[in-house]
N, C-alpha and C positions, 0 to 999 in steps of 0.2 A: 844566813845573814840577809836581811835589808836594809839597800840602797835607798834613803829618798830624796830626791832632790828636784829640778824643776830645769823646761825647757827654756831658757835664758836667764838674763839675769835680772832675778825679780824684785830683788831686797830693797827696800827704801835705804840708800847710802853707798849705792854700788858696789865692785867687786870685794871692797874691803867687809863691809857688813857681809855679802853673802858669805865670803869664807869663814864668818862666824857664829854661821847657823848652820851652812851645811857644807857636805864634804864631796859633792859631785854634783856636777852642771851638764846637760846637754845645750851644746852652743848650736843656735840657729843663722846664726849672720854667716853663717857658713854656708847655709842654705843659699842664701841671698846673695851674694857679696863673699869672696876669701878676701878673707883681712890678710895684711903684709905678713910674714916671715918672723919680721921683727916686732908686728904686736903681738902674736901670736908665743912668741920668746918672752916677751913682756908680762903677759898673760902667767904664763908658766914660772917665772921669778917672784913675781906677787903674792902666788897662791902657796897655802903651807903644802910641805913636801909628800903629806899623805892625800891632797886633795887628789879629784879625779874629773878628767875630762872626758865628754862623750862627745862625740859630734855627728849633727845633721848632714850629709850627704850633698854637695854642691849641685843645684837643680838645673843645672843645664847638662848632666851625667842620668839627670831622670825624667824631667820632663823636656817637651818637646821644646823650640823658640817660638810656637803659637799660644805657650803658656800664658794667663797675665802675670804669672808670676817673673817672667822673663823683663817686664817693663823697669823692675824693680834694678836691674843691672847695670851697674854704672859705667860696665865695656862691654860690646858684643866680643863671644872668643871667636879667634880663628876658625879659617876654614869654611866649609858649608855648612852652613845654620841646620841644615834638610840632617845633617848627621847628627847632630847633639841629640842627648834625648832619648827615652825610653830604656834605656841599657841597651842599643845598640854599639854589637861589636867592632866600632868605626877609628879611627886613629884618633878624630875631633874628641870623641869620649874614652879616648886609653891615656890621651895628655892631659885633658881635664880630671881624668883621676890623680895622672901623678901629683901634678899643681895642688889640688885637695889633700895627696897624701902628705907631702911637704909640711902643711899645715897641721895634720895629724902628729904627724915625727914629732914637730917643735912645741907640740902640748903634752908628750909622751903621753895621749890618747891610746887606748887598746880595741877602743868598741866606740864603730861608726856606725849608722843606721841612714838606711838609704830606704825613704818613703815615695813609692813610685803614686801617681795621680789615677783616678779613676778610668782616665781615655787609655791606659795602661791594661786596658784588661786582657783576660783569657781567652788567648789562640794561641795557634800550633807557632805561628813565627816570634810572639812576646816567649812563649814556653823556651824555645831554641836561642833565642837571643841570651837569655837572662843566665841561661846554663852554662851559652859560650862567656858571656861577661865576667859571669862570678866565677870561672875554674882560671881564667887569665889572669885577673887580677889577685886570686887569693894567694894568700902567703903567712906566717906563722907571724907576723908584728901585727896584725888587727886580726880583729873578729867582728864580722858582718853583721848586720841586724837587716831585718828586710820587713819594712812595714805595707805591706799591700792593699791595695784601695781596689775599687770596682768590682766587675764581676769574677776575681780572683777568690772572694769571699763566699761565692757560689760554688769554687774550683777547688776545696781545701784539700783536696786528695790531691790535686797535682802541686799544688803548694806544699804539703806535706814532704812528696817526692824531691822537690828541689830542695829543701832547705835540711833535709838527713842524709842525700846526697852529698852534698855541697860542705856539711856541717854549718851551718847558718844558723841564728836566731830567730823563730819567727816573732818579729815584734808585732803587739796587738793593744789595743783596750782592751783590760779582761771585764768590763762591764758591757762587754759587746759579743767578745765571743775569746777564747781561751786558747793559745796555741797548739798547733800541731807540733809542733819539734819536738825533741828529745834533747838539746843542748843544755848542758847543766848552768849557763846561765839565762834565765829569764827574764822580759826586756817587757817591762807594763809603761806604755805612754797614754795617758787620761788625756783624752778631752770633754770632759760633761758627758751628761748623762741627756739623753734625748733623742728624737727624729733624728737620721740619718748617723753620718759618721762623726761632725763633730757639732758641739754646743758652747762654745768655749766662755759663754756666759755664764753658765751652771756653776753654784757653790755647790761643793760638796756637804752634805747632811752627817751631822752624829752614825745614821744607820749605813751608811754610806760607806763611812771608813769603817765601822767593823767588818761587814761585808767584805771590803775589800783586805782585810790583814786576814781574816779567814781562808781568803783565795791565795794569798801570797805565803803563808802557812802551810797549803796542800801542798809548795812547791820547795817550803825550805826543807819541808819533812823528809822530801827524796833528795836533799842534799846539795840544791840549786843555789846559787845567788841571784837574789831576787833584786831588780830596779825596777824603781817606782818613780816616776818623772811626772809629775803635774806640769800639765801645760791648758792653762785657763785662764781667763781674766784675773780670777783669787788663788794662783799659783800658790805663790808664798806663805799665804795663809793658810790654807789648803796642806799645802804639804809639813807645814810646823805641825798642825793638828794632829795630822797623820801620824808624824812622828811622837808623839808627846802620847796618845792611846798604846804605840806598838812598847813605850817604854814600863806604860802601866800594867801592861800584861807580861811584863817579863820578858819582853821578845827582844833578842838582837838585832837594834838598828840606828847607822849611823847617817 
């Protein structure tokens, strides 16, 4: 089976329209911003009963408070700022997971994905933090995704290790480079096609999406569930196409 659906809510008419193009959303304002409790409930009442939610990873659990993305916060969290960040094993970032999980619970979310920043990258104390982080908080109501940036892309053998240890997703562009994990669900987030790691201006091309239902095909064949999340300027677009090719080749996807 493929998932496809898109990183926020892209549909021209809001949540109502999108739940009537697709059946799972990765939510970013989560990234940014945890919305209340009770939108979050609201959220989950609105949507029909088969829909699915993914969620982005609260950024002050992954990036530092010298992020710019930190400016974007409408309250600094408790504590010392010097602890938030990076997946350090700190109390600052085991209460800002809960507060996160909270949010997860109240969308009955199963699959979070926690995209760490470039300045994140490979040594022995990032390697030691991320192992004690993720064996603490894991637990049998989510399943991890882990999107890695910087020189961790250089490290896929020690990425590898953590994330078949751990049992984790490695989440990727697969027009970038193809996961090492062996977890039978596989977690594709597109950004363009281009220089570096993202493009988020790039439409996708006709040759584009076969390529990519080919790739995602090599993974239902072993039996995976495969997500496919456009996150680009022509998200919605993008991802209707996609789906509308995987239906003409017969392929299962919702």
């Amino acid at each position: 089976m493929i998932k496809v659906g898109t990183c926020g809510w892209s549909v021209k008419g809001g949540r109502k329209k999108y739940f009537e193009k697709f059946k799972v959303i990765e939510i970013q304002q989560t990234f940014y911003n945890l919305p209340m409790v009770k939108t979050a409930q609201k959220w989950r009442a609105e949507a029909p009963e088969d829909f699915e939610f993914t969620l982005k990873v609260w950024q002050v659990i992954t990036h530092p408070h010298t992020s710019p993305s930190w400016r974007r916060l409408r309250k600094k969290p408790p504590g010392k700022l010097e602890n938030y960040g990076f997946l350090k094993p700190t109390r600052e970032n085991f209460e800002a997971w809960e507060k996160f999980k909270e949010i997860a619970n109240s969308l009955n979310a199963k699959i979070v994905i926690f995209q760490t920043p470039p300045s994140f990258g490979y040594n022995r104390e990032n390697y030691n933090n991320i192992i004690e982080f993720f064996t603490k908080i894991k637990d049998d109501s989510l399943v991890i995704g882990w999107e890695p940036r910087g020189s961790w892309n250089n490290a896929l053998d020690k990425v590898k290790e953590i994330v078949e240890d751990l049992g984790i997703i490695h989440v990727v562009d697969p027009f970038r480079r193809l996961p090492v994990s062996s977890h039978p669900i596989t977690y594709f987030r597109l950004h363009g096609i281009g220089k570096g790691e993202v493009n988020y201006r790039y439409k996708y091309s006709d040759d584009d999406l076969e390529k990519l239902l080919k790739i995602c095909l090599n993974f239902t064949s072993k039996g995976h569930i495969v997500y496919v999340m456009f996150n680009n300027v022509y998200m919605a677009e993008d991802a209707l196409k996609f789906k509308q090719l995987a239906k003409e080749r017969d392929v299962k996807v919702i």
